[in-house]
C-alpha beads as a LAMMPS data file, in Angstrom:
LAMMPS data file: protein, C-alpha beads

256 atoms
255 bonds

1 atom types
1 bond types

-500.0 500.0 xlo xhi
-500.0 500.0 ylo yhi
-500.0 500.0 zlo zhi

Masses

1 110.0

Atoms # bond

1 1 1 260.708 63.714 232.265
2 1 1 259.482 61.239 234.725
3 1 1 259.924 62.426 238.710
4 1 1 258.459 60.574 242.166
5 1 1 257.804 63.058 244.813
6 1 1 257.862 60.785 248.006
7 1 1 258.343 61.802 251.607
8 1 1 256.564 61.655 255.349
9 1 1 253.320 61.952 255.275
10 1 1 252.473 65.545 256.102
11 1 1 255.175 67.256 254.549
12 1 1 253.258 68.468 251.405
13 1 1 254.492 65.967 248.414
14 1 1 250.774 66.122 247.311
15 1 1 251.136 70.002 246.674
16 1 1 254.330 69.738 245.211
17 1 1 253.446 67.101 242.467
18 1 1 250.197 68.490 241.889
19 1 1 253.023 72.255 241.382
20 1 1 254.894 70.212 239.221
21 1 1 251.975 68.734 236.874
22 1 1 250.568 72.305 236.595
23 1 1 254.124 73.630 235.909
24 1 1 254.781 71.402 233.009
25 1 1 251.579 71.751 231.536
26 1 1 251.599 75.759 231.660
27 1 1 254.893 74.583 229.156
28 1 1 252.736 73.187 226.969
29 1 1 253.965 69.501 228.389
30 1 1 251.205 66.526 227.677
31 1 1 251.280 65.141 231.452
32 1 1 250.138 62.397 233.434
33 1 1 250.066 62.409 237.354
34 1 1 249.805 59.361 239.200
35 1 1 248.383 59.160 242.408
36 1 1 250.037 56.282 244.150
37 1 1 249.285 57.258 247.647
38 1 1 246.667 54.988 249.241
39 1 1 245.490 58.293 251.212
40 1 1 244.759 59.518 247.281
41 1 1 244.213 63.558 247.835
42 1 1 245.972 64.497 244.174
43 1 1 242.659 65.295 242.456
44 1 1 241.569 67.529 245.292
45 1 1 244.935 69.507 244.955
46 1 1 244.931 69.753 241.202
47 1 1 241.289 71.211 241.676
48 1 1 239.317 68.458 240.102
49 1 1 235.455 68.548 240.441
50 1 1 233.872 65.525 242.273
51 1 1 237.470 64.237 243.293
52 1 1 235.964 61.626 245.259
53 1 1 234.184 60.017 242.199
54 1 1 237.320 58.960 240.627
55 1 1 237.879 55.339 240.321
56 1 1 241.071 53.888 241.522
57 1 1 242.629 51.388 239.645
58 1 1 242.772 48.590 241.897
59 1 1 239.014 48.604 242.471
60 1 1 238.439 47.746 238.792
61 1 1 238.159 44.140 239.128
62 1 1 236.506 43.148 236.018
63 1 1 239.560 45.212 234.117
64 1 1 242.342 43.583 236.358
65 1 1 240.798 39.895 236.018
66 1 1 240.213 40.299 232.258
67 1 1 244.074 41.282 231.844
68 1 1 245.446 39.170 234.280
69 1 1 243.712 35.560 233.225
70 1 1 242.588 35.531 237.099
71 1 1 239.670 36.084 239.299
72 1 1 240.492 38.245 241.741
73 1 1 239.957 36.648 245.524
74 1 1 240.261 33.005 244.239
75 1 1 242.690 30.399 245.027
76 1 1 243.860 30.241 241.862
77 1 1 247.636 31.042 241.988
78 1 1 248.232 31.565 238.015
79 1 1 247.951 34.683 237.050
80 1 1 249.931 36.622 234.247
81 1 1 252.640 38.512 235.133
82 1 1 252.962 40.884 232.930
83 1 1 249.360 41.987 231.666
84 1 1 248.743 44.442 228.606
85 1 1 248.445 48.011 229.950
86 1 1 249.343 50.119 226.766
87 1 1 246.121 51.260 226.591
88 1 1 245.151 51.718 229.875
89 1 1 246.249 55.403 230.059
90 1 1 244.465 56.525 227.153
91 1 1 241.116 54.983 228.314
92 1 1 241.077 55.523 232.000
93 1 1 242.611 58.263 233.361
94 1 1 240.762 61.996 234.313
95 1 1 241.655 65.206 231.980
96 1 1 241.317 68.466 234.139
97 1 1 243.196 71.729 233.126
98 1 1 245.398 69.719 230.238
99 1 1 246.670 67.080 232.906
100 1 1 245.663 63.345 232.951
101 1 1 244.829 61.910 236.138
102 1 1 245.077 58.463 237.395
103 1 1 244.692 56.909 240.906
104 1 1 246.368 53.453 241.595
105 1 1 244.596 52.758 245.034
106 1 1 245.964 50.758 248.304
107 1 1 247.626 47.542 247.411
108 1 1 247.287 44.434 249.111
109 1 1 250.109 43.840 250.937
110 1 1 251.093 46.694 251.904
111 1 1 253.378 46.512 248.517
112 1 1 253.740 45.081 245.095
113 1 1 255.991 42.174 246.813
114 1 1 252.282 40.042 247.089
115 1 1 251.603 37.693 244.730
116 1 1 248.439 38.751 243.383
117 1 1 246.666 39.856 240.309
118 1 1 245.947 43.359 241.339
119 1 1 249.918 43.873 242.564
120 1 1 250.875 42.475 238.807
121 1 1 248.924 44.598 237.055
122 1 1 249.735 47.839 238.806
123 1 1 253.342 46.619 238.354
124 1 1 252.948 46.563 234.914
125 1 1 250.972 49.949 234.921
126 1 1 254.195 51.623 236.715
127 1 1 256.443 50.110 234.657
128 1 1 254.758 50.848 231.045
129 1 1 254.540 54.330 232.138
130 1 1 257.904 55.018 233.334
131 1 1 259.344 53.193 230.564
132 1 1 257.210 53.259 227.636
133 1 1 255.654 56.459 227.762
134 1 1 257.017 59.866 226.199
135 1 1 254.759 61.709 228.223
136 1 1 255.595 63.840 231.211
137 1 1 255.167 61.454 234.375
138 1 1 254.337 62.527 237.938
139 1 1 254.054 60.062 240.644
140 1 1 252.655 60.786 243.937
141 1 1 253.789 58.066 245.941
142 1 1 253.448 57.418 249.822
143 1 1 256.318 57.309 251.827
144 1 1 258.470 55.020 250.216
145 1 1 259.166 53.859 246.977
146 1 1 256.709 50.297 246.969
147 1 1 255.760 51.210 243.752
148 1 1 259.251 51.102 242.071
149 1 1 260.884 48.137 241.483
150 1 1 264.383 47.334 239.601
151 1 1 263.408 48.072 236.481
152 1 1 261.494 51.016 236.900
153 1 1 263.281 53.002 239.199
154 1 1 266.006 52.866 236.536
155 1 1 263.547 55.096 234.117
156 1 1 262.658 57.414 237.003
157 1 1 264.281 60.744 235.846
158 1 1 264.299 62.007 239.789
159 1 1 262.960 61.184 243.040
160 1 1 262.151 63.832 245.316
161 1 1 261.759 63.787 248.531
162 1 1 259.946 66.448 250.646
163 1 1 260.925 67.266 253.843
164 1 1 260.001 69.834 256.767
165 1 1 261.897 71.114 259.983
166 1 1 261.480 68.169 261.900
167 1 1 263.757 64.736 263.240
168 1 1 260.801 62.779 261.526
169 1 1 260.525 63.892 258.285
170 1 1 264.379 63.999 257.909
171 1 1 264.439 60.269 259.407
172 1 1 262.118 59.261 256.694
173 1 1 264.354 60.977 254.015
174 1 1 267.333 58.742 254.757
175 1 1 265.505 55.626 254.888
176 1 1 263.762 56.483 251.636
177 1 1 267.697 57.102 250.442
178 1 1 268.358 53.373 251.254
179 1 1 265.750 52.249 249.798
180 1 1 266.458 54.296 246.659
181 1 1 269.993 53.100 246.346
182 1 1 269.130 49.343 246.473
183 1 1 266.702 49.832 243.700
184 1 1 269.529 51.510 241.483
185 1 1 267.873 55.290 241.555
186 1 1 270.766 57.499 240.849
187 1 1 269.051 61.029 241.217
188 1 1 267.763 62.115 244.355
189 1 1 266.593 65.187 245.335
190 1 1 265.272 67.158 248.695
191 1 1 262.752 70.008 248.461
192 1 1 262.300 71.643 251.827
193 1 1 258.916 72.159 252.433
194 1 1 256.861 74.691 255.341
195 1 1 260.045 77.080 255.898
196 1 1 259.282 79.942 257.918
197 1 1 262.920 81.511 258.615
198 1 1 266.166 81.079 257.574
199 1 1 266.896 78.861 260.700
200 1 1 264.544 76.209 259.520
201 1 1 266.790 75.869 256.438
202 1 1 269.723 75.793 258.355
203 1 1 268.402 73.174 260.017
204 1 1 267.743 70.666 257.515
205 1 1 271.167 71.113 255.637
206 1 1 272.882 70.993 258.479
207 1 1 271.277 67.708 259.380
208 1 1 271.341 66.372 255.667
209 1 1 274.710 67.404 254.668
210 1 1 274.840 64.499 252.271
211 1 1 271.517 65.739 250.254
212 1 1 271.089 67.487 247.083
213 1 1 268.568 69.983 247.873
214 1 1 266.288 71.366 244.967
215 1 1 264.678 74.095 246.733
216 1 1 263.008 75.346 249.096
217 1 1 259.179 76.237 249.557
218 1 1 258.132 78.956 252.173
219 1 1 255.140 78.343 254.975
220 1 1 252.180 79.914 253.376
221 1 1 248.731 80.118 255.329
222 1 1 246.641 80.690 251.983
223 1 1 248.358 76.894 251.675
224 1 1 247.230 75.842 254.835
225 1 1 243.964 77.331 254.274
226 1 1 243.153 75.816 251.258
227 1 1 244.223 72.234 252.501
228 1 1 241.865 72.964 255.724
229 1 1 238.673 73.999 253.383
230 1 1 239.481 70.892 250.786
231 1 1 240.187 73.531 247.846
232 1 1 243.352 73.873 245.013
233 1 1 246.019 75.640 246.767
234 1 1 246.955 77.315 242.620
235 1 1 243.568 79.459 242.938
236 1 1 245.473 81.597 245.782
237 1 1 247.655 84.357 245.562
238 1 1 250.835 82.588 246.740
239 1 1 254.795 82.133 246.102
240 1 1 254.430 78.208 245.048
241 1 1 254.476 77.877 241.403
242 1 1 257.478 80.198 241.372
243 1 1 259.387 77.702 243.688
244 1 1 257.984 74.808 241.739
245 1 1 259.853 76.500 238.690
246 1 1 263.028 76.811 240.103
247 1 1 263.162 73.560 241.798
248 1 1 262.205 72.415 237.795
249 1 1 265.121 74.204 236.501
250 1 1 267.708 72.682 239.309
251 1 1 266.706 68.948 238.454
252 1 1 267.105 69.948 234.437
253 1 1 270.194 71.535 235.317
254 1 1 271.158 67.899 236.913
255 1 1 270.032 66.360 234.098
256 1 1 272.550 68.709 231.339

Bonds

1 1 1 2
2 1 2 3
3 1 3 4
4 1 4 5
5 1 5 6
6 1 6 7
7 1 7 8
8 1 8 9
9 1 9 10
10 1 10 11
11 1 11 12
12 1 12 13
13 1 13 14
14 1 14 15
15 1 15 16
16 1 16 17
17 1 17 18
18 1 18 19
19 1 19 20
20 1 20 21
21 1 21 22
22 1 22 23
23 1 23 24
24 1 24 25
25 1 25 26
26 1 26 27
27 1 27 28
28 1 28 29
29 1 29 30
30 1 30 31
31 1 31 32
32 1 32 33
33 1 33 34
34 1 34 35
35 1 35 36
36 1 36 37
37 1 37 38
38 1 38 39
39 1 39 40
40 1 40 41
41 1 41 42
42 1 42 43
43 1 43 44
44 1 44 45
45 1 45 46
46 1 46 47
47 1 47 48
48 1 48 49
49 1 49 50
50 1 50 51
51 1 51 52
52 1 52 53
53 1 53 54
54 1 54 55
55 1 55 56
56 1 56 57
57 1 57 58
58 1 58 59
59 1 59 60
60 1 60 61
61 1 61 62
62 1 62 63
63 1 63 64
64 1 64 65
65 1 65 66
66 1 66 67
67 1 67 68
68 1 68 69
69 1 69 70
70 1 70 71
71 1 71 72
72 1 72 73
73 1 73 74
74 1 74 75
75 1 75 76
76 1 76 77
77 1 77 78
78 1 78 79
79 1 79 80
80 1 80 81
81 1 81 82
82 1 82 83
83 1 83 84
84 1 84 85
85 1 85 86
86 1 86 87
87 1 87 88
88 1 88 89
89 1 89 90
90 1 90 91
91 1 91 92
92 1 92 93
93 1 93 94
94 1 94 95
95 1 95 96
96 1 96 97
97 1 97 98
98 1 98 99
99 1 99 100
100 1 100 101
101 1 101 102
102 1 102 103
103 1 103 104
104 1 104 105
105 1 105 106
106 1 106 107
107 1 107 108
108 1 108 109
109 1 109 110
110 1 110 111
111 1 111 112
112 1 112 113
113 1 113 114
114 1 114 115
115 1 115 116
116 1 116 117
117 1 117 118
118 1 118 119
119 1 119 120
120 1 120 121
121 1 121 122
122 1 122 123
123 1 123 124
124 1 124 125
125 1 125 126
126 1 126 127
127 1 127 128
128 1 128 129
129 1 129 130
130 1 130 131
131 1 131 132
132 1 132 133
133 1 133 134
134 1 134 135
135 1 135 136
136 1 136 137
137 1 137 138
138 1 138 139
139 1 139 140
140 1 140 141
141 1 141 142
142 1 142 143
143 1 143 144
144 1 144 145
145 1 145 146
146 1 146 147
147 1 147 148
148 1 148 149
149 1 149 150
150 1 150 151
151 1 151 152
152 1 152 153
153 1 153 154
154 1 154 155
155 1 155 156
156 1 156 157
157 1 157 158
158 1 158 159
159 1 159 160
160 1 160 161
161 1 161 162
162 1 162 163
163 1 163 164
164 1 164 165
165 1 165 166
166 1 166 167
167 1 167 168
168 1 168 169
169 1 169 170
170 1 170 171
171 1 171 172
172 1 172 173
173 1 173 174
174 1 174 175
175 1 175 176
176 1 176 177
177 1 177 178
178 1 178 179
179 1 179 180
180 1 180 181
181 1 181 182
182 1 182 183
183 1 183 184
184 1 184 185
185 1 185 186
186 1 186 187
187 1 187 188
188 1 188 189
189 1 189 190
190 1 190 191
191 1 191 192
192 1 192 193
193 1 193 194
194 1 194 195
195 1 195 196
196 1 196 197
197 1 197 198
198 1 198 199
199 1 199 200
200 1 200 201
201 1 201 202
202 1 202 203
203 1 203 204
204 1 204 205
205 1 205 206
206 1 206 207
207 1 207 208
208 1 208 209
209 1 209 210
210 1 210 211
211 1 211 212
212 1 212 213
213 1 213 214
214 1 214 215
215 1 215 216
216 1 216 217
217 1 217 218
218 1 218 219
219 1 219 220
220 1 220 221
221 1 221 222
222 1 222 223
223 1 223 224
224 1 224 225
225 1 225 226
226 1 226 227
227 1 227 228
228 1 228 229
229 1 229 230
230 1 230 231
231 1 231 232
232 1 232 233
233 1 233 234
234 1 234 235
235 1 235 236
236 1 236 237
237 1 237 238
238 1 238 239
239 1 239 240
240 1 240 241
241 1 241 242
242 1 242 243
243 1 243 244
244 1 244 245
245 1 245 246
246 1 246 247
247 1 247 248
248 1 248 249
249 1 249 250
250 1 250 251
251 1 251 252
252 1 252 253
253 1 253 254
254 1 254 255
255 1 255 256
């Protein structure tokens, strides 16, 4: 199973990947979450210790310019394009609670579009783990899908899109659509996120008629509280991994 939870920033995609990590490993799932946002907060969700000490990707330049043939910042313009990464998993991502962490880090360029060494090698990172790996992959991506091209998109078993009452968030939702479809990602999904009556939920199917909607999530303080104080929101008392397992069971029911 390999899912990208994308969506405004705001809307709580960090909180739902890091539900759906801890989900499939409580199924006894080997997983690996991705942190693809450049505002990287993934760690601190999942509860890791010292979150900030993890090393993103992109800031490994002796790794990127050993696998890549080029030093990084040069004006050297041959690089390779496709870089070994096989291993790369294994050896450099966090374990914390059974789930394997990695952060990619901001990209130059605002995408992988740039020419670059660092753009080429998390290219080929994406792409060997979407394609090439059996494990259970969850992406935390910013909002957009930069990090998917063609060929991985295609491998991408659902991209989910979280969205809250608001003209904003649902604005970003069909322009991450667009984006999806010219890619070739077939499955999309909306979780509504930060629902406090029934009217909110009204609200955003009435406005994305077109959607498939997963689920949706309720407004929780002890969420907003643990965001505020920089703590796990799992360690509360709240309704979210029960949501996060239905919302599981409607994209497997997708995929039967």
């Amino acid at each position: 199973m390999k899912i990208a939870v994308t969506g405004k920033g705001g809307t709580g995609k960090t909180t739902l990947a890091a539900g759906l990590a801890t989900f499939f490993v409580s199924e006894g799932k080997r997983v690996f979450a991705i942190d693809a946002d450049p505002d990287a907060n993934l760690a601190l969700t999942l509860g890791y210790p010292n979150p900030s000490s993890i090393k993103p990707l992109i800031e490994m330049k002796e790794l990127i310019e050993e696998r890549t043939g080029a030093k990084i910042g040069s004006l050297n313009p041959y690089f390779k394009l496709n870089p070994r990464v096989d291993d790369i998993p294994d050896k450099y991502s966090v374990k914390h609670n059974g789930i394997n962490l990695m952060l990619m880090g901001r990209v130059r360029g605002g995408g992988l579009g740039c020419a670059c060494p660092e753009n080429a090698f998390l290219k080929a990172m994406v792409t060997s783990l979407i394609l090439r790996r059996e494990e259970v992959i969850i992406m935390d991506m910013e909002a957009g899908i930069e990090h998917l091209g063609r060929a991985t998109a295609k491998g991408v078993d659902e991209l989910v899109v979280v969205v809250e009452p608001g003209l904003r968030s649902i604005e970003t939702a069909h322009r991450i659509r667009e984006l999806a479809k010219e890619v070739g990602i077939e499955n999309l999904g909306v979780v509504g996120n930060k629902i406090r009556h029934q009217s909110d939920k009204e609200f955003l199917m009435t406005k994305m008629p077109h959607f498939n909607f997963l689920g949706f999530i309720l407004y929780d303080e002890k969420i907003l509280e643990a965001d505020l104080g920089n703590t796990s929101p799992f360690g509360t008392n709240t309704g979210l991994m029960g949501e996060v397992k239905k919302i599981v069971a409607k994209i497997m029911e997708g995929k039967s």
